[in-house]
N, C-alpha and C positions, 0 to 999 in steps of 0.2 A: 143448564135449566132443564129439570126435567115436565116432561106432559102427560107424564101416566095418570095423574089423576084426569085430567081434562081428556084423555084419550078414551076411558074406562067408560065416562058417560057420554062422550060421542058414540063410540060403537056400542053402547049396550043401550042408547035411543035408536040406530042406523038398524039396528038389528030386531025393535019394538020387543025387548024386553023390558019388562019391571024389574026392580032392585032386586026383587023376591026371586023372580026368575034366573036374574046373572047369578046370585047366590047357590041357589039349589044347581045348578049347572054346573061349577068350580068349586063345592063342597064347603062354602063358609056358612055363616046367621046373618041376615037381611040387613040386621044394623051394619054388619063390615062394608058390604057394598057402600051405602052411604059415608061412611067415616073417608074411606079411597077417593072416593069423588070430592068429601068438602075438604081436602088437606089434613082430615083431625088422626088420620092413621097412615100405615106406607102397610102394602100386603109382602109376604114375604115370598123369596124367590121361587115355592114350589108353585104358588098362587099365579103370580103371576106369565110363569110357564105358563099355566092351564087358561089362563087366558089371551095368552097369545096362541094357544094352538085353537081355543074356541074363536077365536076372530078371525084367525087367518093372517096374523102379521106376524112378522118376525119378533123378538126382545128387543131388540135397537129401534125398531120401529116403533112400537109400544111406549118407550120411555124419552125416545130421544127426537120424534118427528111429532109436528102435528099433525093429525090426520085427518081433522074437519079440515085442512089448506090443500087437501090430494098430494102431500108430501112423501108418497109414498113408494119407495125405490122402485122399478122399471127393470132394472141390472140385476141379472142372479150375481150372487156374493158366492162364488164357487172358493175362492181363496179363505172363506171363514174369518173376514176381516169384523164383523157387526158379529155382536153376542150369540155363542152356537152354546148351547150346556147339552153334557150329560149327564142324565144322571147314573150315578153310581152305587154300588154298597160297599160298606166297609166294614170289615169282623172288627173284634177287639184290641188286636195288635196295631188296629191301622192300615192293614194290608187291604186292599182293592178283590172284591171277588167275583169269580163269572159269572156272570147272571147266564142261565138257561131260557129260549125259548121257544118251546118244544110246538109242534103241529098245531097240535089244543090252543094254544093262548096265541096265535099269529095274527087275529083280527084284532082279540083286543092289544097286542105291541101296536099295529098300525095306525089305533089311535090314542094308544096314553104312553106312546114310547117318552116324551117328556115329563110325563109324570111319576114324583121319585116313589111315591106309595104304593103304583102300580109294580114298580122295576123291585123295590123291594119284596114284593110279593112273589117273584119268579123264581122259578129253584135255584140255587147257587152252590159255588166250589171253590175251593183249588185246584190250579194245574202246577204243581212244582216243578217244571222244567224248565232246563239252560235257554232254550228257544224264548221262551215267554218273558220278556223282561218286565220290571216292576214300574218301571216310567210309562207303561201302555195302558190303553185299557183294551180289553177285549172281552167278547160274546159269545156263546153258542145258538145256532139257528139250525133247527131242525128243516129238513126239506122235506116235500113230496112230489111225486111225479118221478118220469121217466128224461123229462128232456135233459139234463146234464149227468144221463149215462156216460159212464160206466160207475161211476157215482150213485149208487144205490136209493131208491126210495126210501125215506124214514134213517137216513144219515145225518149226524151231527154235522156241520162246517164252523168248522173253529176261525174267529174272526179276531181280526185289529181294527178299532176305530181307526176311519179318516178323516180329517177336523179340514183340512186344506183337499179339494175335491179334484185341484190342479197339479194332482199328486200322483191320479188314475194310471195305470201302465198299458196300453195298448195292449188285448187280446188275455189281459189277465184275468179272474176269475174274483168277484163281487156279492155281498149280500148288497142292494139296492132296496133302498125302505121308501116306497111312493105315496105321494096322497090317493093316488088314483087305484094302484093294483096291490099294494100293501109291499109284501116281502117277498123279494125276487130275487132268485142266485142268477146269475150269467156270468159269459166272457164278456166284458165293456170293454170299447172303443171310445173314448171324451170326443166330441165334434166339439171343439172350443169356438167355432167363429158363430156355430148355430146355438152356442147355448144347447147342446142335447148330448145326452147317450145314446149308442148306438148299440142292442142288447142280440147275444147271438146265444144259441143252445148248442151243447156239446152234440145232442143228438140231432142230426141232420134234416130231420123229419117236419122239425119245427121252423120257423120260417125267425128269420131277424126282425125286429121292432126295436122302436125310438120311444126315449121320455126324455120328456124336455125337465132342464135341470132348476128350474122353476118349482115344479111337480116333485123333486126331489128333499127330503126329511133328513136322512141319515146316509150312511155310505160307509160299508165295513168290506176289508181287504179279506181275503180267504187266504189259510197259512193251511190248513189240515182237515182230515173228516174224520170222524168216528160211527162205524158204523157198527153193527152188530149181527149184518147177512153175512155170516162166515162161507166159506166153500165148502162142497162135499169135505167128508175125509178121504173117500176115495172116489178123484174124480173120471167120470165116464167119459169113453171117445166116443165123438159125437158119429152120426155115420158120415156125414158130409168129411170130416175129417180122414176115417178110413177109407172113404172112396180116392184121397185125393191121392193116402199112402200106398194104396196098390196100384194108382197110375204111374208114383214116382217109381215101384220098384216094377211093374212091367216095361217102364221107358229106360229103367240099369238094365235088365234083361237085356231090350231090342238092341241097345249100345253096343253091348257088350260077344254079340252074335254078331253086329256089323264088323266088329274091329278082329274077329275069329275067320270071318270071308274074308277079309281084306287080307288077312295074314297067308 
């Protein structure tokens, strides 16, 4: 049985919208809201994403719980067992292609990453290589900042969805997509008994932080970076570097005079 109709006009009173209002919110005509609600339509799946991320409930939630009874799960679904979608794009042959989401559009992924119209609208490619298999889907996320040096500001990290969040590898490196702080690269740590991550920066400067996997959206593995900061072509010795090679070869010298007295 489902309750998405009866769910649509609980939280779109709980929340003191008008029909006109859920409408313009989720991008349909005022009559659809009402058709959803009195049984006389079903809204299709991009819709009803858009309205589970406007409520705040999950898809399995939405369809399959009442939610005027407080039927409302307590337990993060870290294992992606209740409805997780992506969306995706697909070229003409059928093939799966990477969506880019460069600096510029990082607020808005953080809040229409469920939305296929938004995700279709972000740049896309192929990567033809052996690494990359066709059963995956994967992302590009632009970074800024310093803290996961040596990992360059304004670097690509080429990413794998993970649908199963119980998959995480201790100390491995994470795009992390939050309600709270948006998109965050780190090393994650899974705290499984707390329900949390545990997020650390390459650059030591920065101090370690927790998000509880509640607060958690999406969660993409890190395979590769693409950046575009090349090195000099000819690079310079730093002086700190030349101070240390004249200490090495003054200390061959002193050696080298001890083992001359001793002889």
């Amino acid at each position: 049985m489902s309750y998405l109709n009866h769910n649509i006009r609980y939280l779109r009173k709980l929340k003191s919208y008008t029909q006109a209002d859920l409408a313009e919110r989720i991008g349909v005509k005022r009559p659809a809201i009402g058709a959803y609600e009195e049984l006389r339509a079903e809204p299709k799946l991009d819709t009803i994403q858009k309205l589970s991320y406007l409520f705040g409930v999950t898809l399995d939630q939405l369809i399959n719980q009442d939610l005027s009874k407080g039927e409302k799960a307590s337990e993060v679904d870290a294992e992606g067992r209740t409805l997780r979608i992506l969306p995706i794009v697909i070229d003409d042959q059928g093939d799966e292609r990477i969506s880019v989401v460069p600096v510029s559009a990082r607020a808005g992924y953080s809040h229409s990453y469920a939305d296929p119209e938004y995700i279709a609208e972000l740049p896309k490619f192929s990567l033809p290589l052996p690494e990359m298999y066709p059963d995956r889907s994967y992302r590009l996320f632009q970074i800024e900042g310093d803290s996961m040096l040596p990992i360059q500001d304004g670097s690509y990290i080429v990413c794998e969805y993970v649908e199963d969040w119980t998959y995480i590898k201790d100390g491995e490196c994470y795009i992390v997509i939050t309600k709270a702080d948006g998109i965050v690269y780190k090393r994650v740590w899974r705290q499984a008994r707390l329900n949390r991550l545990e997020m650390k920066s390459d650059n030591l400067i920065y101090q370690p932080f927790y998000t509880e996997l509640s607060d958690v959206v999406e969660i993409w593995k890190s395979l590769a970076f693409i950046s575009f900061d090349l090195p000099d072509e000819e690079p310079q010795t730093s002086d700190d570097v030349q101070v240390l090679s004249d200490l090495v070869h003054q200390l061959k010298r002193d050696v080298d005079a001890l083992k001359k007295n001793e002889a």
